[in-house]
C-alpha positions as CSV (number, residue, x, y, z in Angstrom):
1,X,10.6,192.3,-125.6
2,X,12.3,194.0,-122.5
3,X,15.7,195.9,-124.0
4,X,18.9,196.7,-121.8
5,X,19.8,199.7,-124.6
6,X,23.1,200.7,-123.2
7,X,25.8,198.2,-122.2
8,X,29.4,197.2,-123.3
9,X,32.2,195.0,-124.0
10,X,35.9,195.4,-123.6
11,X,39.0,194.0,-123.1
12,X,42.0,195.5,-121.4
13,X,43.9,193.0,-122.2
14,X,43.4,193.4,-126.0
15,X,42.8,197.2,-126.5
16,X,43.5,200.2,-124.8
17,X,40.7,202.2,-123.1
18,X,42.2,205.9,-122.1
19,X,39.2,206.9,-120.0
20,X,39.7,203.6,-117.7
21,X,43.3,204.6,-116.4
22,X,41.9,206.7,-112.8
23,X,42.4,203.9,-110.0
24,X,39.5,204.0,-108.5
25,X,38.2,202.1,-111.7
26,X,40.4,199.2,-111.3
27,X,37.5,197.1,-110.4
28,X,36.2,197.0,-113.9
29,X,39.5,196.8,-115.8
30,X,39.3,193.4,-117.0
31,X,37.3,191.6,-120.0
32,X,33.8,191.9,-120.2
33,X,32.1,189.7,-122.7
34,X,28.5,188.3,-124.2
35,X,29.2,185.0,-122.1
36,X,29.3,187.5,-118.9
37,X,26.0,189.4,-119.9
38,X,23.9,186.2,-120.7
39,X,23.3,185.2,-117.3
40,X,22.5,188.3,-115.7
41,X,19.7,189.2,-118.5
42,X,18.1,185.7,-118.0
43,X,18.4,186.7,-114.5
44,X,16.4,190.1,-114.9
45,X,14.2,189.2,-117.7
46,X,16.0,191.2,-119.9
47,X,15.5,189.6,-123.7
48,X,18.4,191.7,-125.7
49,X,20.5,194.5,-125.5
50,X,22.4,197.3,-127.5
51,X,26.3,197.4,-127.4
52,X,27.8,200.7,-126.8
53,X,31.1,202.1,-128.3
54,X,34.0,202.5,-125.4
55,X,36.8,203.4,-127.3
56,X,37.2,206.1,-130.7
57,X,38.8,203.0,-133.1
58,X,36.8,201.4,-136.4
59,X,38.1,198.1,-135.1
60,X,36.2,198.0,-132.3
61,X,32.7,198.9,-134.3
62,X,33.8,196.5,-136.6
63,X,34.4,194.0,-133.5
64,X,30.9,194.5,-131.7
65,X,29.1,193.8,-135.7
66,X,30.9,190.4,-135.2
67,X,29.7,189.9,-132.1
68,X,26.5,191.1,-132.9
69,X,26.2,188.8,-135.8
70,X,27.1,185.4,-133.2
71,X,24.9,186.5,-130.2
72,X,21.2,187.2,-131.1
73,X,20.6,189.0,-128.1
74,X,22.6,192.3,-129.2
75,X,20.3,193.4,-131.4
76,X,21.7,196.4,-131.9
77,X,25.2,198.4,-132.2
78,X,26.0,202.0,-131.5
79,X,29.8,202.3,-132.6
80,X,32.5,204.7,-133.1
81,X,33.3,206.4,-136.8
82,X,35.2,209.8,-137.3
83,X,32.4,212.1,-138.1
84,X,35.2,214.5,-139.3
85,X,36.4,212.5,-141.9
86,X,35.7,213.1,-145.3
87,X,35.3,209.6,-146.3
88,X,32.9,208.7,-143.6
89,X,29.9,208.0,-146.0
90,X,32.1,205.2,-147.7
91,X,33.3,204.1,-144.0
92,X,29.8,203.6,-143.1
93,X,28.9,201.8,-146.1
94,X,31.6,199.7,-145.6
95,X,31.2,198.5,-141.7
96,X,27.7,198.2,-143.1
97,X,28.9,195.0,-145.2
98,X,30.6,193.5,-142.4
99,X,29.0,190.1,-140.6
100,X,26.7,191.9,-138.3
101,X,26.3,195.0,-140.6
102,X,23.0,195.6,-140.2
103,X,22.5,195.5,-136.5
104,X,24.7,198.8,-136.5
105,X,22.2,201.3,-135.5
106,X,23.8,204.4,-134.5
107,X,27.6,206.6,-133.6
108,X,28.3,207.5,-130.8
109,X,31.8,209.8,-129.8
110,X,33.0,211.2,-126.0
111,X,32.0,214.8,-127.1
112,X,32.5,215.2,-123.2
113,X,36.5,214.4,-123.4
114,X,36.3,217.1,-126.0
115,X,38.8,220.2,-125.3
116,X,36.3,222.3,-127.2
117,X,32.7,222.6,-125.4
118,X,30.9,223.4,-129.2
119,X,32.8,220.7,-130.8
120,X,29.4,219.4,-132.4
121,X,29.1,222.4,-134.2
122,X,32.3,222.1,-135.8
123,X,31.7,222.4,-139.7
124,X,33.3,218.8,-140.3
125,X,31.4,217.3,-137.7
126,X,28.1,218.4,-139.2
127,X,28.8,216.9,-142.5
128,X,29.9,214.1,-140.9
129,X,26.4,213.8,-139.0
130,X,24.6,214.5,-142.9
131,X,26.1,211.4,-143.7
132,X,25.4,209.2,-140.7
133,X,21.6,210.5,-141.3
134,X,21.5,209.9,-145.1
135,X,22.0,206.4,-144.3
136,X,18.7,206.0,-141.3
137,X,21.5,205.7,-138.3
138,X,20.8,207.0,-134.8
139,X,23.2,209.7,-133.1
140,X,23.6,208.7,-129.1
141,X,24.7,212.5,-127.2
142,X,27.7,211.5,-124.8
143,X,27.7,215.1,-123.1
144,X,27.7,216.5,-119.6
145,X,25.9,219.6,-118.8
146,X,29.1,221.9,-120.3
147,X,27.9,220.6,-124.3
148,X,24.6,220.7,-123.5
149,X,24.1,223.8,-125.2
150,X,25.7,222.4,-128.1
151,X,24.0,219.2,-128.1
152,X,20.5,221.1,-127.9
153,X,21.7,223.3,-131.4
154,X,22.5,220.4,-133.7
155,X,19.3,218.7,-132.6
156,X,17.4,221.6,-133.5
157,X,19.6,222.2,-136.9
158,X,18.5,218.2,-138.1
159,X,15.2,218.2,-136.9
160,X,14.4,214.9,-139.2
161,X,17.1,213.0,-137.6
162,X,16.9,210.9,-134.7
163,X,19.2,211.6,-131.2
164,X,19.8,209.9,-127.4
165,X,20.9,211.8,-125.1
166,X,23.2,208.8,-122.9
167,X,22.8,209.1,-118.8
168,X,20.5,212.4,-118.8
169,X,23.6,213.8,-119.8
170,X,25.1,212.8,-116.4
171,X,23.5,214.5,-113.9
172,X,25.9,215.6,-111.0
173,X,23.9,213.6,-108.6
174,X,26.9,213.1,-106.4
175,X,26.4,217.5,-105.3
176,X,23.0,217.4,-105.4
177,X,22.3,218.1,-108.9
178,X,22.5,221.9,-110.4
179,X,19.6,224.2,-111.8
180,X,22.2,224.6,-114.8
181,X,21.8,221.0,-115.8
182,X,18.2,221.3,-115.1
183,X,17.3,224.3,-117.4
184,X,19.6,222.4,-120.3
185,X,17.9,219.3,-120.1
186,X,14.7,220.7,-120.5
187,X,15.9,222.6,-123.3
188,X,16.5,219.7,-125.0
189,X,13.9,217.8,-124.6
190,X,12.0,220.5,-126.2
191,X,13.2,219.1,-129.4
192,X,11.1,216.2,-129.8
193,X,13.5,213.8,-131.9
194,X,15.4,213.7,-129.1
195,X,15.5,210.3,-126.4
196,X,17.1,210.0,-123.3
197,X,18.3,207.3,-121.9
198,X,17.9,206.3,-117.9
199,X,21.4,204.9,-117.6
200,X,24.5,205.8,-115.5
201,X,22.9,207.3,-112.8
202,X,23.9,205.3,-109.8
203,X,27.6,205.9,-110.6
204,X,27.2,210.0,-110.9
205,X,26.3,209.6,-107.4
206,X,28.3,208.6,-104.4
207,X,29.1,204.8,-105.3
208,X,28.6,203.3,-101.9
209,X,25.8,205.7,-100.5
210,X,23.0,205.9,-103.5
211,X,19.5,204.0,-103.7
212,X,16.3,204.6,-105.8
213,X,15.0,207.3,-103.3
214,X,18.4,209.0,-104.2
215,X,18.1,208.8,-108.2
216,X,14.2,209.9,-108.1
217,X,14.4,213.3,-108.5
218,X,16.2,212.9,-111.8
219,X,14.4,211.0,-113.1
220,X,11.7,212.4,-112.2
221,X,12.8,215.8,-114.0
222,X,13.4,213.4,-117.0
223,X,10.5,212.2,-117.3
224,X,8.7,215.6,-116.9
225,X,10.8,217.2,-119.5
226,X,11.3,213.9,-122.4
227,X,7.5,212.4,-121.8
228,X,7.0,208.8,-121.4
229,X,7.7,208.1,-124.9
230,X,11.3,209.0,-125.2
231,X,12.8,207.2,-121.8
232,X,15.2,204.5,-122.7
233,X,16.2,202.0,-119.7
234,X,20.2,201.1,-120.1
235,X,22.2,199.3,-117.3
236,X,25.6,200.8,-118.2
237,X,27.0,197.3,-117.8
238,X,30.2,196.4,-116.6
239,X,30.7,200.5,-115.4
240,X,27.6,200.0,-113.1
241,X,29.2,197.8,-111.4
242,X,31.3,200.1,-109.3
243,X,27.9,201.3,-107.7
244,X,26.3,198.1,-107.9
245,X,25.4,194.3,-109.4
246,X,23.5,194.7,-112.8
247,X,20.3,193.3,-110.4
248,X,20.5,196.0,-108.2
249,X,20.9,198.9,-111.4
250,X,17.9,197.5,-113.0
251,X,15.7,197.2,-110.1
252,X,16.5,200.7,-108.9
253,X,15.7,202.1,-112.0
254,X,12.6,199.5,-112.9
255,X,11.7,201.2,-109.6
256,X,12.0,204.8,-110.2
257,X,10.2,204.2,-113.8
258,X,6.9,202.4,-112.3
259,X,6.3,205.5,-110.2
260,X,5.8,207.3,-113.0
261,X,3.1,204.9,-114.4
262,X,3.0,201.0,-115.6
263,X,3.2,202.8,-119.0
264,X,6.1,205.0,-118.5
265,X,8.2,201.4,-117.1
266,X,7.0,199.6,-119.8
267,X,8.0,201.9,-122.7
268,X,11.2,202.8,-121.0
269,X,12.3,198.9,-120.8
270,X,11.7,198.4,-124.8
271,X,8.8,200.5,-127.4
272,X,11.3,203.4,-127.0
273,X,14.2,201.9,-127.9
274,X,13.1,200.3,-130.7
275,X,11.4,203.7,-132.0
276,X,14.4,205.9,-131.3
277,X,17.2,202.6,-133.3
278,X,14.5,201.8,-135.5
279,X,15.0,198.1,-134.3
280,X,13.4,195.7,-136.4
């Protein structure tokens, strides 16, 4: 089964979506849907994928279980739940009962929109994360290279949990890349119950001058660091499209995966993923 393990849904229209106010991402501000994605995996030989949180509200978690539970090719849901709230174990247990339920599979929160660079070491956060383990889900790291550092102590401080690290914590391709973000990926990846997903690359670099020649190097330095068994492919659909068509995403990364090794592309496009969401 070849998995997309990182793409969304949203509607403008419906919700509101802070992070997609800046102008130059008017292109993607409309409503993205299952009937949109269908196609384009049929088109790439993509079997299923895993919806991603977009915005910090239960209703939308609650809103990708539905749609989970209608659409067997999301097999999986990362959503949103306040790991600072004290009634998150019931929260969880709740969403868990929901149509769809059990496809949730892991929380994810924009730690990088943060004010505060250790905010994952915040006390209420960590009990928060106890709970989300207790109950077998998967934590997905949205951090750039400033919360690395924190990212790389809460991995180490639940060492039985299970963490992906979303868009090699995007890499700032766009300058060249920096030694900083280097050093801290490695760093993490010495903690060995943590993925990292091959996602979001193409739009951390210059959206109309980027190609597979141009990602390489980072994911080269991924794949050094994680090891062929903890690359995840994701085509960060509908934000890859203001670098490129969903096609043109997953061939450039399909691309920069098969020179590592047939192995290394074919974990990376499915055995990982389902190892790091325990998918059935």
């Amino acid at each position: 089964m070849a998995i997309d393990a990182h793409q969304h849904f949203w509607d403008p229209a419906r919700a509101d979506y802070p992070w997609m106010a800046a102008p130059e991402l008017a292109p993607i501000r409309r409503a993205f849907g299952p009937a949109d994605l269908a196609p384009l995996l049929k088109a790439n030989g993509i079997d299923a994928s895993i919806v991603v949180q977009c915005r910090s509200e239960l209703a939308e978690t609650a809103e990708f279980l539905r749609i989970a539970h209608a659409t067997p090719s999301v097999i999986g849901v990362v959503g949103w739940a306040d790991l600072t709230d004290a009634a998150l174990g019931d929260t969880l247990d709740r969403l868990r009962t929901l149509p769809g339920g059990a496809k949730l599979v892991g929380i994810r929160h924009q730690v990088h929109d943060e004010a505060d660079p250790d905010w994952l070491l915040r006390d209420d956060v960590r009990r928060g994360l106890t709970e989300m383990f207790a109950r077998d889900l998967t934590y997905d790291f949205l951090v750039r290279t400033r919360e690395l550092p924190a990212a790389i102590a809460t991995a180490k401080a639940f060492p039985q949990a299970r963490f992906v690290l979303d868009h090699a914590a995007k890499p700032p391709i766009a300058d060249g890349g920096s030694a900083e973000w280097s050093d801290r990926i490695a760093a993490l990846a010495a903690c060995s119950n943590v993925w990292c997903k091959v996602s979001g690359l193409a739009t951390e670099a210059k959206w109309d001058d980027w190609d597979a020649e141009l990602l390489f190097p980072f994911v080269q330095h991924v794949a050094h660091c994680f090891g062929e068994d903890r690359l995840i492919f994701g085509s960060d659909w509908p934000v890859c499209l203001l670098a490129g068509s969903f096609g043109e995403i997953k061939n450039a990364l399909e691309a920069c995966l098969a020179k590592l090794g047939t192995r290394a592309r074919e974990k990376a496009f499915g055995v990982n993923a389902r190892a790091a969401y325990r998918l059935a």
